[in-house]
PDB file with SEQRES, HELIX, SHEET and CRYST1 records, atoms N, CA, C and O in Angstrom:
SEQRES   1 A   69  UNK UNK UNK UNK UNK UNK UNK UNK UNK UNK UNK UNK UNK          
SEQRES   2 A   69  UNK UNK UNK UNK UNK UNK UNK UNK UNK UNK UNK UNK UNK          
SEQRES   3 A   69  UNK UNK UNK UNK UNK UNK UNK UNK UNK UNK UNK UNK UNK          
SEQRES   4 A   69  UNK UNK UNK UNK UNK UNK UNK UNK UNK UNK UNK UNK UNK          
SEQRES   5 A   69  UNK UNK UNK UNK UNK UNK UNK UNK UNK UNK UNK UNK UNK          
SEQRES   6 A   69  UNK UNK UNK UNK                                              
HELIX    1 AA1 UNK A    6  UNK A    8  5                                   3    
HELIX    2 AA2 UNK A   11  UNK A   33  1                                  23    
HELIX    3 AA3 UNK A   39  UNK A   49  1                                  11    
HELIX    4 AA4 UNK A   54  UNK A   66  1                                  13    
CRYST1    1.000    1.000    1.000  90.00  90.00  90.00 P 1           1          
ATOM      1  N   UNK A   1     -24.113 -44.208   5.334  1.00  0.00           N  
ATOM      2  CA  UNK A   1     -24.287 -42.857   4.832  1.00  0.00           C  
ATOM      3  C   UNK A   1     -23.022 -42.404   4.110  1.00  0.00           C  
ATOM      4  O   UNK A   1     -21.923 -42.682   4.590  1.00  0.00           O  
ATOM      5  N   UNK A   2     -23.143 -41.677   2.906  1.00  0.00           N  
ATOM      6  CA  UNK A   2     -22.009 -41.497   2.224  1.00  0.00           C  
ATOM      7  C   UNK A   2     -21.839 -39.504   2.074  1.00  0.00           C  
ATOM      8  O   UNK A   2     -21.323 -38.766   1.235  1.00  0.00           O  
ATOM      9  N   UNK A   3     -22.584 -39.280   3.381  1.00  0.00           N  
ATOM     10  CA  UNK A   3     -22.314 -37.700   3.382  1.00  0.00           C  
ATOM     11  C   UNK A   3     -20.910 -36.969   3.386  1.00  0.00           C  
ATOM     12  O   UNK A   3     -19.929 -37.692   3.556  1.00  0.00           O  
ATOM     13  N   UNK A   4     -20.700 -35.530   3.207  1.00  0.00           N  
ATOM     14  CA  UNK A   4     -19.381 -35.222   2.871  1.00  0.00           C  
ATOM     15  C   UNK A   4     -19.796 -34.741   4.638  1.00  0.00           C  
ATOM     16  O   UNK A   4     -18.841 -35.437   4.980  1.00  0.00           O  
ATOM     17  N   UNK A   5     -20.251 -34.290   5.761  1.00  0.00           N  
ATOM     18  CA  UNK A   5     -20.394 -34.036   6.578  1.00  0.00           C  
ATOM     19  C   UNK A   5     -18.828 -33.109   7.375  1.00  0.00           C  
ATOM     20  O   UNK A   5     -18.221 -32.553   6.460  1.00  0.00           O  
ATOM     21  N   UNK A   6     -18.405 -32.961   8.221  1.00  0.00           N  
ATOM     22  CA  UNK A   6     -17.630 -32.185   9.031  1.00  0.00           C  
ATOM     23  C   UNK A   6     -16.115 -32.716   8.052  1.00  0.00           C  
ATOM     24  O   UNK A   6     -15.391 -32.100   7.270  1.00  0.00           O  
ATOM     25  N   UNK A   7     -16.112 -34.080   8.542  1.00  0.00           N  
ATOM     26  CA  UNK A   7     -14.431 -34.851   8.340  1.00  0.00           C  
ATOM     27  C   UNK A   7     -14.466 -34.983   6.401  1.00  0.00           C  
ATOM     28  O   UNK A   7     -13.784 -35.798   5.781  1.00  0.00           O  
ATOM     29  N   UNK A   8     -15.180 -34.230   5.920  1.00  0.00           N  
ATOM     30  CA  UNK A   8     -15.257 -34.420   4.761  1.00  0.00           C  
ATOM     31  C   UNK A   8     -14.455 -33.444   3.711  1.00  0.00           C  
ATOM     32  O   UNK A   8     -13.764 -33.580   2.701  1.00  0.00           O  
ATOM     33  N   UNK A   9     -14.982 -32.314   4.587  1.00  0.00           N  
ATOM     34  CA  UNK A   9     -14.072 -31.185   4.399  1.00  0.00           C  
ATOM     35  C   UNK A   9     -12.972 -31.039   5.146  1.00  0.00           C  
ATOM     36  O   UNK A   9     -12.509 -29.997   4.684  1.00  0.00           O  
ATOM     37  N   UNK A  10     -12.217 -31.402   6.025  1.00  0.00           N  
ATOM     38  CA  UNK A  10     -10.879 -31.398   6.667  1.00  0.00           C  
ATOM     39  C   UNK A  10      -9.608 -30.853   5.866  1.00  0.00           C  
ATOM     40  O   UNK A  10      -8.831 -29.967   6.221  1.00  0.00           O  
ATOM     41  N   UNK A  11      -9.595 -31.739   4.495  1.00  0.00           N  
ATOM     42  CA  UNK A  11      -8.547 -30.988   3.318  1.00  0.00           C  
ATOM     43  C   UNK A  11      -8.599 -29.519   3.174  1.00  0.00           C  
ATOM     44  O   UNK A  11      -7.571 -28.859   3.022  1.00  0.00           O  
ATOM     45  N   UNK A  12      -9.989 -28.901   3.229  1.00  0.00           N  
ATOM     46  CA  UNK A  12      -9.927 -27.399   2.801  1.00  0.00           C  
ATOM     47  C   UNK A  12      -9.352 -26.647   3.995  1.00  0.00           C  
ATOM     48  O   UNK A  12      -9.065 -25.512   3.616  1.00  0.00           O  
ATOM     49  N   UNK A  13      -9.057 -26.828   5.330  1.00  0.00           N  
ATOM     50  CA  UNK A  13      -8.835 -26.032   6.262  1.00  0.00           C  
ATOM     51  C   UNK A  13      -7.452 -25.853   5.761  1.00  0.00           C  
ATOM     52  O   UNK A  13      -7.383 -24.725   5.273  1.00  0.00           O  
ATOM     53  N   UNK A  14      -6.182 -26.554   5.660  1.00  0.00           N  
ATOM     54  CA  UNK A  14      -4.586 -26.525   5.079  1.00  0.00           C  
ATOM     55  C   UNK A  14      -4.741 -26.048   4.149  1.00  0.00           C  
ATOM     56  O   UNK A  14      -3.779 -25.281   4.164  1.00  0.00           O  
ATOM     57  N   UNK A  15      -5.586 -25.732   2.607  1.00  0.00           N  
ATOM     58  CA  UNK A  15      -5.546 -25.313   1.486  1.00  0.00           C  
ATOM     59  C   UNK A  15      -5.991 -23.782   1.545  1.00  0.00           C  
ATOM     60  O   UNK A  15      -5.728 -22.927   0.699  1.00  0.00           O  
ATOM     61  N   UNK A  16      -6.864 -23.583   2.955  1.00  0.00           N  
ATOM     62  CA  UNK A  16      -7.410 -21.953   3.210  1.00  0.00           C  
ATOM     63  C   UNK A  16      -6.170 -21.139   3.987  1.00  0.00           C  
ATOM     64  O   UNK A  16      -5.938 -19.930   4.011  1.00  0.00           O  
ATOM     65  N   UNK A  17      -5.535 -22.136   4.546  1.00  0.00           N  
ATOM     66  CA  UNK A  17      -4.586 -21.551   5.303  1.00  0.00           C  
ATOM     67  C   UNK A  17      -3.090 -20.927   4.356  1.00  0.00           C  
ATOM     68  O   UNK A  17      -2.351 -19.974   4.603  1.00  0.00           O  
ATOM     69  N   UNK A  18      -3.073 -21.870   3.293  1.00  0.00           N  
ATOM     70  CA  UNK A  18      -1.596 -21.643   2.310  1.00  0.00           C  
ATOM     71  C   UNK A  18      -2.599 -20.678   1.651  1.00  0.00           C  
ATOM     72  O   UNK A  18      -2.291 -19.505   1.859  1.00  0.00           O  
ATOM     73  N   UNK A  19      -3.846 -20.862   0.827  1.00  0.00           N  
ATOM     74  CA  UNK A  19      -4.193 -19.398   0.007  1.00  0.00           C  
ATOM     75  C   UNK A  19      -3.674 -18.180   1.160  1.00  0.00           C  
ATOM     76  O   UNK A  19      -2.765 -17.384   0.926  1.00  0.00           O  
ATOM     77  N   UNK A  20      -4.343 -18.226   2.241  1.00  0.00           N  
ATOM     78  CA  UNK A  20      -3.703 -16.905   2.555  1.00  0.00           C  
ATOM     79  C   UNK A  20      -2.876 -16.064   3.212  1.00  0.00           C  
ATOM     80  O   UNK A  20      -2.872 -14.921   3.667  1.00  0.00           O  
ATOM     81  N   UNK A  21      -1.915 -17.365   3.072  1.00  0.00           N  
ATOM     82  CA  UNK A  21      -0.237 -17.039   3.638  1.00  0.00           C  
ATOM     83  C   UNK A  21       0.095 -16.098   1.856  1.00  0.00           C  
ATOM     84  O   UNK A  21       0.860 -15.184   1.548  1.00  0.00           O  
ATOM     85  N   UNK A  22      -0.677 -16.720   1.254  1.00  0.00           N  
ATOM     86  CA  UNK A  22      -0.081 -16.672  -0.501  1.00  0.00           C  
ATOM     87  C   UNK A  22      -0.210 -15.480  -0.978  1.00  0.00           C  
ATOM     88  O   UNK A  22       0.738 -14.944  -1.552  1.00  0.00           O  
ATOM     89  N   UNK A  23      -1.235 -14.950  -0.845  1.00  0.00           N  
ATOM     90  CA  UNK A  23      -2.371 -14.186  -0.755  1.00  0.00           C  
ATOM     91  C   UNK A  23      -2.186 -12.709  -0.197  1.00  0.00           C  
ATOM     92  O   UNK A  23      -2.553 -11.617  -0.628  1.00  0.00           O  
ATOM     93  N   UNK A  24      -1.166 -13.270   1.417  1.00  0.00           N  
ATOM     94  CA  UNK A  24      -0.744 -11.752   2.241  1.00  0.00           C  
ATOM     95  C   UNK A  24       0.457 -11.645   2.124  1.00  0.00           C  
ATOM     96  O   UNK A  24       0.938 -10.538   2.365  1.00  0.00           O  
ATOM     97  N   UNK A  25       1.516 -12.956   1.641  1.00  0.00           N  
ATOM     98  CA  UNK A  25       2.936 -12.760   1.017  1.00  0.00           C  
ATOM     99  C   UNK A  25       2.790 -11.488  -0.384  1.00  0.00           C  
ATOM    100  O   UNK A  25       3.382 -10.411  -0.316  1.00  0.00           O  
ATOM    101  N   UNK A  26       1.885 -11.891  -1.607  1.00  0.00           N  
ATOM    102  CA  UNK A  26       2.483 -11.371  -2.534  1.00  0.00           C  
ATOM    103  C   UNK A  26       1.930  -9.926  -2.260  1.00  0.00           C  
ATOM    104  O   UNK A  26       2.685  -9.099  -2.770  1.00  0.00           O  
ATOM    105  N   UNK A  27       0.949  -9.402  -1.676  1.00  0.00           N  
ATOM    106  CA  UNK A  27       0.466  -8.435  -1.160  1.00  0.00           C  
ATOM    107  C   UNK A  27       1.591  -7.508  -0.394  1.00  0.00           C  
ATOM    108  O   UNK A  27       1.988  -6.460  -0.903  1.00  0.00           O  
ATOM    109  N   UNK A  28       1.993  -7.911   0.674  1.00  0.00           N  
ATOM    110  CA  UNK A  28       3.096  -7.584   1.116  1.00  0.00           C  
ATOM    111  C   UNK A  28       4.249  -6.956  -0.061  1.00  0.00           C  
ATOM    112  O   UNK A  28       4.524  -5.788  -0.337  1.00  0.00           O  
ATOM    113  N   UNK A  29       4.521  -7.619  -0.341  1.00  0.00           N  
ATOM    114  CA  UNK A  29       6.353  -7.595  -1.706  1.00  0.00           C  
ATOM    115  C   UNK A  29       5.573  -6.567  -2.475  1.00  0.00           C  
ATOM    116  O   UNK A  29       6.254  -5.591  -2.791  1.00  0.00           O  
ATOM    117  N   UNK A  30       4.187  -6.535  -2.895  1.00  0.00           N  
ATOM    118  CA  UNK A  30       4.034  -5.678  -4.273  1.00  0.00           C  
ATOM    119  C   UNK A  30       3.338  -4.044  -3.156  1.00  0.00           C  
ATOM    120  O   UNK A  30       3.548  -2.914  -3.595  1.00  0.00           O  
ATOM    121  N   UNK A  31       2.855  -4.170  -2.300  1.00  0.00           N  
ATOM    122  CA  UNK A  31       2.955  -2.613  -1.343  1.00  0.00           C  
ATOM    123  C   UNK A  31       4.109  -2.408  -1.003  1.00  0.00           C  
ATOM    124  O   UNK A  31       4.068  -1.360  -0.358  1.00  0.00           O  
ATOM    125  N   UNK A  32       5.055  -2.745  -1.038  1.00  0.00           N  
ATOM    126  CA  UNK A  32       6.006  -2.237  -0.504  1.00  0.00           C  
ATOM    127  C   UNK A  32       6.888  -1.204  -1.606  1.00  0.00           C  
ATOM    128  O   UNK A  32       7.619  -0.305  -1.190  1.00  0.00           O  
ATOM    129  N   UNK A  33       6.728  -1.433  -2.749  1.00  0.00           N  
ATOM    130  CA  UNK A  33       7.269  -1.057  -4.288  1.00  0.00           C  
ATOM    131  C   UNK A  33       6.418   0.001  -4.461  1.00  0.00           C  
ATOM    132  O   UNK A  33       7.001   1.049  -4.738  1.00  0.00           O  
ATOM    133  N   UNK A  34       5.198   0.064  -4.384  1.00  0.00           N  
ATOM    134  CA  UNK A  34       4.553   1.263  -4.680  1.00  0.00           C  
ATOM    135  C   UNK A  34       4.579   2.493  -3.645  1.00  0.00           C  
ATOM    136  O   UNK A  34       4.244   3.669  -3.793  1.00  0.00           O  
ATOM    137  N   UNK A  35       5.207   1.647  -2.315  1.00  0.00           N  
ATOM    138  CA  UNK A  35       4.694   3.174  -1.736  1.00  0.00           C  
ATOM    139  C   UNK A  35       6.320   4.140  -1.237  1.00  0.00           C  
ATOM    140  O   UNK A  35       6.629   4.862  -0.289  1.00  0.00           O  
ATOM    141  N   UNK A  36       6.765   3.820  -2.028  1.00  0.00           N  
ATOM    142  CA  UNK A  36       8.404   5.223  -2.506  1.00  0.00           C  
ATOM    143  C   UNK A  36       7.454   6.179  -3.461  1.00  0.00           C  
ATOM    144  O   UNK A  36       6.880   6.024  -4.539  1.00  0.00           O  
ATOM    145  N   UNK A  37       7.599   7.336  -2.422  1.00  0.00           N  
ATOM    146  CA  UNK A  37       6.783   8.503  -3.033  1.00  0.00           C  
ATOM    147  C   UNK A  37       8.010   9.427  -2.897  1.00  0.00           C  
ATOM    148  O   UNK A  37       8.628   9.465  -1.833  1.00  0.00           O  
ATOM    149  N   UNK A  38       8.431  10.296  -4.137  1.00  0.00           N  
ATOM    150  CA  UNK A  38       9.374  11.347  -3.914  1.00  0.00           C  
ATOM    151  C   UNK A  38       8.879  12.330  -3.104  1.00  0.00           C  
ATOM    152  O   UNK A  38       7.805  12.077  -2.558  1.00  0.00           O  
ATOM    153  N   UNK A  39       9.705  14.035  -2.756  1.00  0.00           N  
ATOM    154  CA  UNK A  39       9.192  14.495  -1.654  1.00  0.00           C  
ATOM    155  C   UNK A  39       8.519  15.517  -2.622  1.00  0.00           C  
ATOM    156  O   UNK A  39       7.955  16.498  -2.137  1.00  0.00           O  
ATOM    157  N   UNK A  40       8.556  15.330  -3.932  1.00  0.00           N  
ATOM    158  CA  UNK A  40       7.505  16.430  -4.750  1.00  0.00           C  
ATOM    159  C   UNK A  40       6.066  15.875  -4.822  1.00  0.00           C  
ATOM    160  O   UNK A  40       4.983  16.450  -4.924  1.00  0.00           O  
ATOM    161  N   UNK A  41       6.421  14.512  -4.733  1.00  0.00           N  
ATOM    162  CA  UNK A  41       4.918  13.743  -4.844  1.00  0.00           C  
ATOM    163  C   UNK A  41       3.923  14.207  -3.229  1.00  0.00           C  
ATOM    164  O   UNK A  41       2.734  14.492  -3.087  1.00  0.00           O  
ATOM    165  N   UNK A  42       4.848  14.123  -2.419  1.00  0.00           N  
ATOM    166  CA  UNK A  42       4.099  14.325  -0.987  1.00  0.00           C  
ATOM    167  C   UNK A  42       4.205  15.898  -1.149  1.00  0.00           C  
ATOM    168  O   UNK A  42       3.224  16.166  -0.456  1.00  0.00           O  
ATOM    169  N   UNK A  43       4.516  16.709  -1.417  1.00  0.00           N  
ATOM    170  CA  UNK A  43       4.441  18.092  -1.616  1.00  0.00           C  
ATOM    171  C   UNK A  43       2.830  18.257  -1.806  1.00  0.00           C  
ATOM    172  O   UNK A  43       1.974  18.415  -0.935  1.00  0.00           O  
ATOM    173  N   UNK A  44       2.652  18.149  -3.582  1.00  0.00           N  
ATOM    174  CA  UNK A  44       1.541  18.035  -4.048  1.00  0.00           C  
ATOM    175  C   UNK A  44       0.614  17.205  -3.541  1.00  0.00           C  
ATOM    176  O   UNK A  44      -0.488  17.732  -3.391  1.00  0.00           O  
ATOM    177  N   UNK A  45       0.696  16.163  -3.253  1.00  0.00           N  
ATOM    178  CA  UNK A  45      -0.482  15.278  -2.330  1.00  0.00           C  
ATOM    179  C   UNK A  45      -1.206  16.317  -1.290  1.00  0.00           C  
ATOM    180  O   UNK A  45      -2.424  16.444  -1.169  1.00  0.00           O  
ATOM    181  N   UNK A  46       0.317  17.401  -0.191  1.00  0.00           N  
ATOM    182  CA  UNK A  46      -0.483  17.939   0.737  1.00  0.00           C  
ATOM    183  C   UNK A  46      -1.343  19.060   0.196  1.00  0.00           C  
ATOM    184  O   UNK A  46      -2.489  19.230   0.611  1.00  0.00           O  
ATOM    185  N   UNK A  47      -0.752  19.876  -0.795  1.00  0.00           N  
ATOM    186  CA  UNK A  47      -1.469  20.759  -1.359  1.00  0.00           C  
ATOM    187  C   UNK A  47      -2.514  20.699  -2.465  1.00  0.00           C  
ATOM    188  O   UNK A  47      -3.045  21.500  -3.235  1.00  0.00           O  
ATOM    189  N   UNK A  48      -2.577  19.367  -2.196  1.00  0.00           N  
ATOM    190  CA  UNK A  48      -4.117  19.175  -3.070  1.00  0.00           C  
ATOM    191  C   UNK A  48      -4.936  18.504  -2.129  1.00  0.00           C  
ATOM    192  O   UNK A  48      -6.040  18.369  -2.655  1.00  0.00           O  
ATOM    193  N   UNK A  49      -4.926  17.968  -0.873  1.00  0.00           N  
ATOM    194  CA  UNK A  49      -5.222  17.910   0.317  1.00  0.00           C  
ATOM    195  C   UNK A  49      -5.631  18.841   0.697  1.00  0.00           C  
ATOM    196  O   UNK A  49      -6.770  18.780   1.162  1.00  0.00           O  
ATOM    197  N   UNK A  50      -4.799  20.387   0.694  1.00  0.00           N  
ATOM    198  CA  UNK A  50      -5.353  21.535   1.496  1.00  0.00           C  
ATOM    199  C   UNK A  50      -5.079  21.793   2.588  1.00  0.00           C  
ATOM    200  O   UNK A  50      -5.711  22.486   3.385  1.00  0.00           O  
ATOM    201  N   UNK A  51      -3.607  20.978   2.789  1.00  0.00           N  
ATOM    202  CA  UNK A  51      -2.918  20.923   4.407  1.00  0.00           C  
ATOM    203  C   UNK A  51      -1.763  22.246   4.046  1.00  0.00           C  
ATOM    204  O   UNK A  51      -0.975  22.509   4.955  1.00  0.00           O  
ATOM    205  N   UNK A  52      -1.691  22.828   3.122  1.00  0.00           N  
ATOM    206  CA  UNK A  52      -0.456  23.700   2.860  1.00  0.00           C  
ATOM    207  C   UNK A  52      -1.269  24.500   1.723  1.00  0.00           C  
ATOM    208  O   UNK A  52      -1.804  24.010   0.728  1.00  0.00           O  
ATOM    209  N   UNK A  53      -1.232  25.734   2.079  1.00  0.00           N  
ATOM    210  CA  UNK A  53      -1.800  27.141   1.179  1.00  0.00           C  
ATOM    211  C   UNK A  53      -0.814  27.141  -0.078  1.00  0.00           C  
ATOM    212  O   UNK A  53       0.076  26.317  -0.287  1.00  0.00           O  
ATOM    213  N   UNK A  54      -1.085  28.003  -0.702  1.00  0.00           N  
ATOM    214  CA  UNK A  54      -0.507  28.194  -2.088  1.00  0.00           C  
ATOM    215  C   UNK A  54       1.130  28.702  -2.157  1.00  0.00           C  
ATOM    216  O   UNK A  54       2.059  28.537  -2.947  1.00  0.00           O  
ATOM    217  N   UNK A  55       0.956  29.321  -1.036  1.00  0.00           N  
ATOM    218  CA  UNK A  55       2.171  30.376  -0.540  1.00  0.00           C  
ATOM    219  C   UNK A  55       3.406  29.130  -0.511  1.00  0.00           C  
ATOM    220  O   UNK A  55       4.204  28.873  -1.413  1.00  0.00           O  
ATOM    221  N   UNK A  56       3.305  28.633   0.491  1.00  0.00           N  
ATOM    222  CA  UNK A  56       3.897  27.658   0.910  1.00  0.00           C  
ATOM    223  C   UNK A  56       4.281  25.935   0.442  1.00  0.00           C  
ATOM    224  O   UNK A  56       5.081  25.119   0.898  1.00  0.00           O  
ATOM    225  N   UNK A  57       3.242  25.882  -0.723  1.00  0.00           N  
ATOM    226  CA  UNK A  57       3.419  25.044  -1.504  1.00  0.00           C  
ATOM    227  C   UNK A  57       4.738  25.448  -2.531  1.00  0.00           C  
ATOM    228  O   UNK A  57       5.674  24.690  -2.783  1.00  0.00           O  
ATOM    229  N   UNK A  58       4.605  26.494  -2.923  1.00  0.00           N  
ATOM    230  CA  UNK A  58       5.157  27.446  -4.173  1.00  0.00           C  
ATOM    231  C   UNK A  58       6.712  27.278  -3.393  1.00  0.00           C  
ATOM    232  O   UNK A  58       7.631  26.532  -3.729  1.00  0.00           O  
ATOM    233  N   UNK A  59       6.655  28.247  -2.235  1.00  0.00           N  
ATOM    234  CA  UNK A  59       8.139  28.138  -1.436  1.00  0.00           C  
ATOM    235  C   UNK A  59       8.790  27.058  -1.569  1.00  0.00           C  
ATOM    236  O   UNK A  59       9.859  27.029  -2.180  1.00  0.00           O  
ATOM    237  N   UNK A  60       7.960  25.451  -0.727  1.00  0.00           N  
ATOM    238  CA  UNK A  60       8.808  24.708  -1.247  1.00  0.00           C  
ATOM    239  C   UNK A  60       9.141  23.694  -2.117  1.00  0.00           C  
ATOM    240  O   UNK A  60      10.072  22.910  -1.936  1.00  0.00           O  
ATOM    241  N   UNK A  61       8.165  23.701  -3.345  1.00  0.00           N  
ATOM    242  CA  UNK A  61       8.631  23.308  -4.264  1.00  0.00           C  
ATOM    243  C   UNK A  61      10.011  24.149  -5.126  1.00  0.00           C  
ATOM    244  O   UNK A  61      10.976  23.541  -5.589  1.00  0.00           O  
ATOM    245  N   UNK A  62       9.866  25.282  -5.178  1.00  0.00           N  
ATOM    246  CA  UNK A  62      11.187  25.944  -5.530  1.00  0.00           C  
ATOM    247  C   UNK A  62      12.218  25.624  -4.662  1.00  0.00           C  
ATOM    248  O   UNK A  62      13.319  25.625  -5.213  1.00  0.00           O  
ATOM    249  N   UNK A  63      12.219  25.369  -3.559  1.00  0.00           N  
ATOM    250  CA  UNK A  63      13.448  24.991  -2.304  1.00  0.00           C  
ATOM    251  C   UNK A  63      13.870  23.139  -2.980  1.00  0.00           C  
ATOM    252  O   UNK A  63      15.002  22.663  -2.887  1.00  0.00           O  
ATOM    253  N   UNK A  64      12.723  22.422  -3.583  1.00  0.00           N  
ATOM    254  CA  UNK A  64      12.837  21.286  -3.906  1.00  0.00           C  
ATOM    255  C   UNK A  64      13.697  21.189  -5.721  1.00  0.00           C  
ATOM    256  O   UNK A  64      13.995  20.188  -6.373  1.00  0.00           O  
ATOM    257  N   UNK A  65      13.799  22.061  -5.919  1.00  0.00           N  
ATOM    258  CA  UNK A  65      13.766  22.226  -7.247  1.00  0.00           C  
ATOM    259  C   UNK A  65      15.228  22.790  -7.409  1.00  0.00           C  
ATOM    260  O   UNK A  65      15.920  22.602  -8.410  1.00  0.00           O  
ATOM    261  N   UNK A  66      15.517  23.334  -6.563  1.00  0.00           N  
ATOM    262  CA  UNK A  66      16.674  24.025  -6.319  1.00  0.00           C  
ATOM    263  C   UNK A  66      17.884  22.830  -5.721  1.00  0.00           C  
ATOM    264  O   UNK A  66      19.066  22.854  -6.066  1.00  0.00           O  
ATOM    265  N   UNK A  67      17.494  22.171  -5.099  1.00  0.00           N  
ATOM    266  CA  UNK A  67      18.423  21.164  -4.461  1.00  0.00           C  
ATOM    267  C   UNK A  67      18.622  21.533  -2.896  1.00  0.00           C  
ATOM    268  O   UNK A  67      19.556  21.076  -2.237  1.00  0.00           O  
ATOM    269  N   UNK A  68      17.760  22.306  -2.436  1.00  0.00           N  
ATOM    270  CA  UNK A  68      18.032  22.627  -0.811  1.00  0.00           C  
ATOM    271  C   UNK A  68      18.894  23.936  -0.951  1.00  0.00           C  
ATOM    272  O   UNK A  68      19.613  23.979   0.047  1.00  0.00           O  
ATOM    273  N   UNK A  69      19.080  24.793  -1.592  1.00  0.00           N  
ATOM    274  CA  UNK A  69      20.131  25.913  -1.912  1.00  0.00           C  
ATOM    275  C   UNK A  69      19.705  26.803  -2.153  1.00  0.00           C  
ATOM    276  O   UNK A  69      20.412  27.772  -2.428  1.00  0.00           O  
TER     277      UNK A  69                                                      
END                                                                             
């Protein structure tokens, strides 16, 4: 019998294993770069969220804008 059966495929188990070492390496390195968010970016994120009223958005973006002063 010249089937590809169980021991036929054996090569693909080492080749599934490096894709996704490969796979969750470059994944890793390139999330890590995107997620530096300034504190105006998380400002606006919450107040377009709806976790912070208008009032208080306004306050501290001017407190951000100002330099803490």
């Amino acid at each position: 019998m010249h089937g590809y059966g169980y021991m036929g495929w054996g090569w693909m188990v080492p080749l599934l294993i490096i894709g996704a070492f490969f796979y969750w390496f470059t994944n890793q390195k390139s999330g890590s770069e995107t997620e530096e968010k300034s504190p105006l970016d998380i400002l606006n994120e919450r107040f377009a969220k709806g976790e912070i009223d208008e009032k208080e958005y306004r306050k501290k973006r001017d407190l951000l804008s100002s330099g803490g002063n």
